[in-house]
C-alpha positions as a LaTeX table, in Angstrom:
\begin{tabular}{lrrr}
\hline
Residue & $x$ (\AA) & $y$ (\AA) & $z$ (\AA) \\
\hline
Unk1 & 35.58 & 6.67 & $-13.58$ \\
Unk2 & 38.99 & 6.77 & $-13.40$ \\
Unk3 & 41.88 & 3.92 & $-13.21$ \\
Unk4 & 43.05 & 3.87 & $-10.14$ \\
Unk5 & 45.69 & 1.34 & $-8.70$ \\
Unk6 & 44.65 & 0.07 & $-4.85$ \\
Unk7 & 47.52 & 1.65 & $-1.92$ \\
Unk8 & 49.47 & $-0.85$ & $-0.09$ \\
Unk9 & 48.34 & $-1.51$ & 2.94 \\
Unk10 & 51.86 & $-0.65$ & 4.47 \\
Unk11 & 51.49 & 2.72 & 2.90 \\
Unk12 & 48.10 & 3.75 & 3.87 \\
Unk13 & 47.75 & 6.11 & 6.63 \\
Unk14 & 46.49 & 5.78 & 9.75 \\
Unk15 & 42.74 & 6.49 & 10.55 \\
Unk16 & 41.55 & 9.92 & 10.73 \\
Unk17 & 38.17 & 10.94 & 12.48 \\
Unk18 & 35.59 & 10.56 & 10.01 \\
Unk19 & 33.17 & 13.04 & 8.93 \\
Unk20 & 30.06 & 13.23 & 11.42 \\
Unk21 & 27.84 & 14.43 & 8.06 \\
Unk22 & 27.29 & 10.96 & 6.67 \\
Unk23 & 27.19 & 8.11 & 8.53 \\
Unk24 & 28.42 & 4.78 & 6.52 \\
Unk25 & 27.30 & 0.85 & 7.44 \\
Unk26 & 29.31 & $-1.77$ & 5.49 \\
Unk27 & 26.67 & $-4.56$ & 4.92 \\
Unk28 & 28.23 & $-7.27$ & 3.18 \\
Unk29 & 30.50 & $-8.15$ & 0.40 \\
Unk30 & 29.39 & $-10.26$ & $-3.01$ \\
Unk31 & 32.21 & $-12.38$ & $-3.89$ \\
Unk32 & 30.10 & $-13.26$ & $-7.29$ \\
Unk33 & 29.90 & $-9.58$ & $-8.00$ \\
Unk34 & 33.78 & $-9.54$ & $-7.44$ \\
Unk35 & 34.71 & $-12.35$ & $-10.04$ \\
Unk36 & 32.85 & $-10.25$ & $-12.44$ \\
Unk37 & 34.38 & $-6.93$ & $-12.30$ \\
Unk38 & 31.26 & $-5.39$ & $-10.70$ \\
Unk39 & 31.11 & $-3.00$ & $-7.37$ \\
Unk40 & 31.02 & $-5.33$ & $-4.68$ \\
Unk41 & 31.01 & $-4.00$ & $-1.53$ \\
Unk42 & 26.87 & $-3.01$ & $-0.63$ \\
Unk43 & 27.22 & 0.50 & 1.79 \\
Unk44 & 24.71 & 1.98 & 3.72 \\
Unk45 & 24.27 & 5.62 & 3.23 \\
Unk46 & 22.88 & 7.94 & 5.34 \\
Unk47 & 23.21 & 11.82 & 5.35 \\
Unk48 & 22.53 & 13.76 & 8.74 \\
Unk49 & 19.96 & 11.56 & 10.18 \\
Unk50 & 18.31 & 10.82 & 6.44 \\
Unk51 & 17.33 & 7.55 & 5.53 \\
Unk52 & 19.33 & 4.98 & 4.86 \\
Unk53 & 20.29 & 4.31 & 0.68 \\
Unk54 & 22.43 & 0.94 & $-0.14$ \\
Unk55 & 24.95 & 1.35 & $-2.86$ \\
Unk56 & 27.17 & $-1.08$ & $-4.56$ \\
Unk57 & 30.65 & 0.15 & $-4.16$ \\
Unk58 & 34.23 & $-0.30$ & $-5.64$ \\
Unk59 & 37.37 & 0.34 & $-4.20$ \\
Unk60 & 37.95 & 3.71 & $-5.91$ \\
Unk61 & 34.67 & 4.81 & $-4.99$ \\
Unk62 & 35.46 & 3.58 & $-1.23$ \\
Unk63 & 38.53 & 5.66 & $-1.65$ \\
Unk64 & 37.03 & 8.42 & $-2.99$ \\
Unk65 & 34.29 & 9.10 & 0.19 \\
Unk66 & 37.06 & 8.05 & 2.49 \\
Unk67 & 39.14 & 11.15 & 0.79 \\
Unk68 & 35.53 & 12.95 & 1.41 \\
Unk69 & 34.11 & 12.09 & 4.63 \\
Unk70 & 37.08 & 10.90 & 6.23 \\
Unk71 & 38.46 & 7.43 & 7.65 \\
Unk72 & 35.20 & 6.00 & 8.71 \\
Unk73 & 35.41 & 2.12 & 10.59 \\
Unk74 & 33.04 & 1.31 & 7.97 \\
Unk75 & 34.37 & 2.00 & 5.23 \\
Unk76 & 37.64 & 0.64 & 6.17 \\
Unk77 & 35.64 & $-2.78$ & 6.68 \\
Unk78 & 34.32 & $-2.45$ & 3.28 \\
Unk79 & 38.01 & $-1.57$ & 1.67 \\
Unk80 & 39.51 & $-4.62$ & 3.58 \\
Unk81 & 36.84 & $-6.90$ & 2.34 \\
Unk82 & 38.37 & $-6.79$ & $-1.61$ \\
Unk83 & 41.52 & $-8.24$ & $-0.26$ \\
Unk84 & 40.00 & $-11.96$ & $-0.64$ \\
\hline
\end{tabular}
């Protein structure tokens, strides 16, 4: 895992149209999880009508599908949710 340093929010770009390959449904955020330097944001996953998989994510791994699969409302949700 790399070190990455979260964007400013004035310097992220505007939404693009996600990727209609994987759909994404941000489900809630664990403060608790936060204070301990754990993945905190819990993502639902689902690939091309696939069952849904939760995952635990951080910001760089938020960053890292929306650099994938695109902007997705979702995952933006789950991004602006570490800014507590």
């Amino acid at each position: 895992m790399t070190n990455e340093t979260r964007p400013d929010a004035a310097n992220t770009p505007p939404p693009a149209e996600s990727d209609s390959r994987v759909e994404f449904r941000f489900i809630e955020f664990n403060d608790v999880r936060a204070l301990r330097g754990k993945e905190a944001a819990r993502v639902g996953v689902s690939e091309e009508g696939g069952a849904e998989r939760w995952l635990w994510m951080s910001i760089s791994d938020i960053e890292r599908n929306m650099s994938e699969f695109g902007r997705h409302p979702e995952l933006i949700k789950a991004r602006a949710a570490y800014k507590f």
